[in-house]
VOPAGU-2260 file (C-alpha; in pm, 1 decimal, decimal comma):
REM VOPAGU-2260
SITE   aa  ch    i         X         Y         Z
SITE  UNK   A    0    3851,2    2734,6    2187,4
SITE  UNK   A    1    3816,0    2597,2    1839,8
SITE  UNK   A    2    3967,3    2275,4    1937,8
SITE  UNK   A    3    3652,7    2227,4    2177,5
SITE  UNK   A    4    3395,9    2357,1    1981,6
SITE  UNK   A    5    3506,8    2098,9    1685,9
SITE  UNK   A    6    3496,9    1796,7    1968,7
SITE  UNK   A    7    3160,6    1926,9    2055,9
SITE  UNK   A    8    3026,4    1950,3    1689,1
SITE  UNK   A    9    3189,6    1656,2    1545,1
SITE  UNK   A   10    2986,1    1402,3    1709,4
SITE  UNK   A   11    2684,5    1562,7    1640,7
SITE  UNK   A   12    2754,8    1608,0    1272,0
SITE  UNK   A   13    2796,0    1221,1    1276,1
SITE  UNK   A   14    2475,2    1159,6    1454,0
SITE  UNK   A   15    2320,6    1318,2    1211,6
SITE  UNK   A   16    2514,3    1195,7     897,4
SITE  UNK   A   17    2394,9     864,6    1038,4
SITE  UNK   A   18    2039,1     979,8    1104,5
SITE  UNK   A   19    2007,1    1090,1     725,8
SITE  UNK   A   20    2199,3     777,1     571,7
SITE  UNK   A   21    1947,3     581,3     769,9
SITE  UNK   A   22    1619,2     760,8     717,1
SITE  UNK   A   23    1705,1     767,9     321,9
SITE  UNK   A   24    1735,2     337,8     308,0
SITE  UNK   A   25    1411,1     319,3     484,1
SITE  UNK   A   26    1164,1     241,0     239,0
SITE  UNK   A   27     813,3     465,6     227,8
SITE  UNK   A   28     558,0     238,5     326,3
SITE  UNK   A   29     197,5     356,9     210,2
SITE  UNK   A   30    -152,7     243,1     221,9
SITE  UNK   A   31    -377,5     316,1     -86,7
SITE  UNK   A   32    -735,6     301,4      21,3
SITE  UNK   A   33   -1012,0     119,9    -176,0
SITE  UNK   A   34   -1351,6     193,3    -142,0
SITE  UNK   A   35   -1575,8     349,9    -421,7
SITE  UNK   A   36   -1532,9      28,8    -696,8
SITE  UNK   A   37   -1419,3     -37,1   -1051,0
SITE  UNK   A   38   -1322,3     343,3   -1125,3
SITE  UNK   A   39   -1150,2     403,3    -842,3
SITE  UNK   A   40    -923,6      45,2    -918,7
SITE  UNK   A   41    -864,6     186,5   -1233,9
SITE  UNK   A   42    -717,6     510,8   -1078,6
SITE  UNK   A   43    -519,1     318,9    -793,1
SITE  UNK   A   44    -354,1      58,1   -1026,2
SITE  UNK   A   45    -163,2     324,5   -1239,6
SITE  UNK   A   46    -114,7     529,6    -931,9
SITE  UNK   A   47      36,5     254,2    -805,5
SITE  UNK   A   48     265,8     183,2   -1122,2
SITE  UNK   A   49     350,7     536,7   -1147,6
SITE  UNK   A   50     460,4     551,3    -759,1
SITE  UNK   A   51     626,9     188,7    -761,3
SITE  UNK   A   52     832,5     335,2   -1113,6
SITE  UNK   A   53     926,2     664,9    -955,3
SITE  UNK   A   54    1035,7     480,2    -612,0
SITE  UNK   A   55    1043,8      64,0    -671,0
SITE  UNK   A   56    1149,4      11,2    -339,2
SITE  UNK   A   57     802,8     209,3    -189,8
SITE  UNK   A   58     630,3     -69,7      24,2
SITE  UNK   A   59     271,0     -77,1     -70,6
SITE  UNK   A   60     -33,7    -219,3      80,9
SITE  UNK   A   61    -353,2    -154,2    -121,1
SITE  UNK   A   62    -683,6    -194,1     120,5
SITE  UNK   A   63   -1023,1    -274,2      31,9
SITE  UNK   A   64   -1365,3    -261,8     174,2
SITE  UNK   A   65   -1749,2    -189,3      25,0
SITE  UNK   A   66   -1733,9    -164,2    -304,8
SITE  UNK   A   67   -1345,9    -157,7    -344,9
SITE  UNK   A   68   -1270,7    -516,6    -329,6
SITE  UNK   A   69   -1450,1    -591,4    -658,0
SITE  UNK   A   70   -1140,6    -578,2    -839,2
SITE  UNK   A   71   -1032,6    -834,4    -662,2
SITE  UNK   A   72   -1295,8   -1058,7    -700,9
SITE  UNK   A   73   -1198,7   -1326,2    -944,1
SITE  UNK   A   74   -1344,5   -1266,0   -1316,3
SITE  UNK   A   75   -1333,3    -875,9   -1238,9
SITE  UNK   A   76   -1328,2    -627,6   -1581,5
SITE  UNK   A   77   -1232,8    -288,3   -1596,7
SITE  UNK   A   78   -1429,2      16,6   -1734,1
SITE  UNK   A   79   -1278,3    -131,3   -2082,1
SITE  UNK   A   80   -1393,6    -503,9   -2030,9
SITE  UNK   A   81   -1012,9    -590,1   -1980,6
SITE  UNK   A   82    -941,0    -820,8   -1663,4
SITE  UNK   A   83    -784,7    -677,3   -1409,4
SITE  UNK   A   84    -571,3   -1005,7   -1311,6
SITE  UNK   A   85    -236,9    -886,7   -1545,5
SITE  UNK   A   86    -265,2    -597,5   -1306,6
SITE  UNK   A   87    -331,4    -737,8   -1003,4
SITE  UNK   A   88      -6,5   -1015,8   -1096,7
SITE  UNK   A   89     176,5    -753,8   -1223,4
SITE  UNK   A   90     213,9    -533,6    -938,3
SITE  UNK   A   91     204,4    -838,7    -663,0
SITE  UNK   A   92     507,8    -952,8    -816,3
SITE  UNK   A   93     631,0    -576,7    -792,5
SITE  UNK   A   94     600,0    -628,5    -378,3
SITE  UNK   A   95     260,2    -502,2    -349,3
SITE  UNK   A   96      32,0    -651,0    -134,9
SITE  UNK   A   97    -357,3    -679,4    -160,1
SITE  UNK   A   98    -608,2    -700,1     152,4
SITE  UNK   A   99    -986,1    -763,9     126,1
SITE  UNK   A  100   -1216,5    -675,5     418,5
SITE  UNK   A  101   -1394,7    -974,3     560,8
SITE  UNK   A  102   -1691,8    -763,4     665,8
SITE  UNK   A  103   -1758,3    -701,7     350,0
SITE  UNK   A  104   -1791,8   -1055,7     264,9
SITE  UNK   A  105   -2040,9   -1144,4     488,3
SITE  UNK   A  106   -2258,7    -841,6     423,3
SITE  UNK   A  107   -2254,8    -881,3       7,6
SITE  UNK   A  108   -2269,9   -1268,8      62,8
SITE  UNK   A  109   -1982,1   -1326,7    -134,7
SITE  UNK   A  110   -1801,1   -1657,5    -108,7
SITE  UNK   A  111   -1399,9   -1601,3      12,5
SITE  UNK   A  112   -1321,9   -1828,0    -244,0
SITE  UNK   A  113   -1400,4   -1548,1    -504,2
SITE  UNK   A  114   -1125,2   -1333,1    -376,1
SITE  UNK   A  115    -844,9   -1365,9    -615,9
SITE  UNK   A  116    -559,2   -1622,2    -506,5
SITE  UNK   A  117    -322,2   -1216,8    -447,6
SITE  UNK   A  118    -527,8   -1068,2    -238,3
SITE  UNK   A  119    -546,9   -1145,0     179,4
SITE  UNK   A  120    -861,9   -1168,1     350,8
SITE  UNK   A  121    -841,8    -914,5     678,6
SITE  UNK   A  122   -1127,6    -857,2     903,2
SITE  UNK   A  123   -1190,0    -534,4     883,9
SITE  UNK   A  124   -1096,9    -283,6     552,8
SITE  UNK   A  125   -1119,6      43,0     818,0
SITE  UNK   A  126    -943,1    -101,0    1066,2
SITE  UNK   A  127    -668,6    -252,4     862,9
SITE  UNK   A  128    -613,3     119,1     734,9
SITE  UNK   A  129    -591,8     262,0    1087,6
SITE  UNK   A  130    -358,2     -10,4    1211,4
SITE  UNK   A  131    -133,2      46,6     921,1
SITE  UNK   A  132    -108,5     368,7    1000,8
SITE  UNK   A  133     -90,7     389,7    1380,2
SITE  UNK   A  134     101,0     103,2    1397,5
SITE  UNK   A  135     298,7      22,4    1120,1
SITE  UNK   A  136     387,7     395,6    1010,9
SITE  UNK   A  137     218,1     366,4     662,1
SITE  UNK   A  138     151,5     712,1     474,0
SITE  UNK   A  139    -236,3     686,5     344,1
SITE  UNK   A  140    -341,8     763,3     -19,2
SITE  UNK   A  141    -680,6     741,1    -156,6
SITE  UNK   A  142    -684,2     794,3    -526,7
């Protein structure tokens, strides 16, 4: 009886050996969600370097729309008049990537070119967070 219980149990026990081993080399992909401005950037960017030190090989995709892409509008200061572009190079060089809704754009009339060279233009901030999510399997943070 032991004999068949152990070639029941064994190939389960590797199923899920392999499960696990798998599941822990998938990287964590999150979304951080930008939306309230220069305060909020500040936040996100050492969220982000604290997440990206604690796990480097998180996959991160920071999303902006309103008044959260204006760090990433070329020229752009933080609350201590220090340019965020060391920060934005920084972590883009890290792996993380920067979107920019479109919408927003057009409504504040700003010209694409003033998104900085990092960042990708998508066309809409909300839905780029919901397709992450429901599509890609992202895990959605909002500092």
């Amino acid at each position: 009886m032991k004999t068949r219980h152990a070639r029941l149990l064994l190939p389960l026990l590797l199923a899920a050996a392999t499960a696990t081993s798998a599941w822990a080399q998938d990287a964590i992909k999150i979304v951080y969600h930008l939306n309230e401005g220069i305060q909020q950037a500040s936040r996100a960017i050492g969220n982000i370097r604290n997440h990206l030190n604690a796990d480097p090989s998180a996959k991160i995709v920071v999303v902006t729309h309103g008044p959260g892409i204006d760090f990433l509008l070329e020229g752009a200061k933080n609350m201590q008049e220090q340019p965020f572009a060391g920060a934005i190079g920084e972590l883009a060089s890290r792996g993380v990537q920067f979107r920019v809704c479109n919408n927003t754009l057009v409504s504040r009339n700003i010209d694409p070119n003033k998104v900085v060279m990092e960042a990708k233009i998508v066309p809409s901030g909300v839905a780029e967070v919901a397709r992450l999510q429901a599509r890609e399997g992202h895990a959605y943070l909002r500092p």
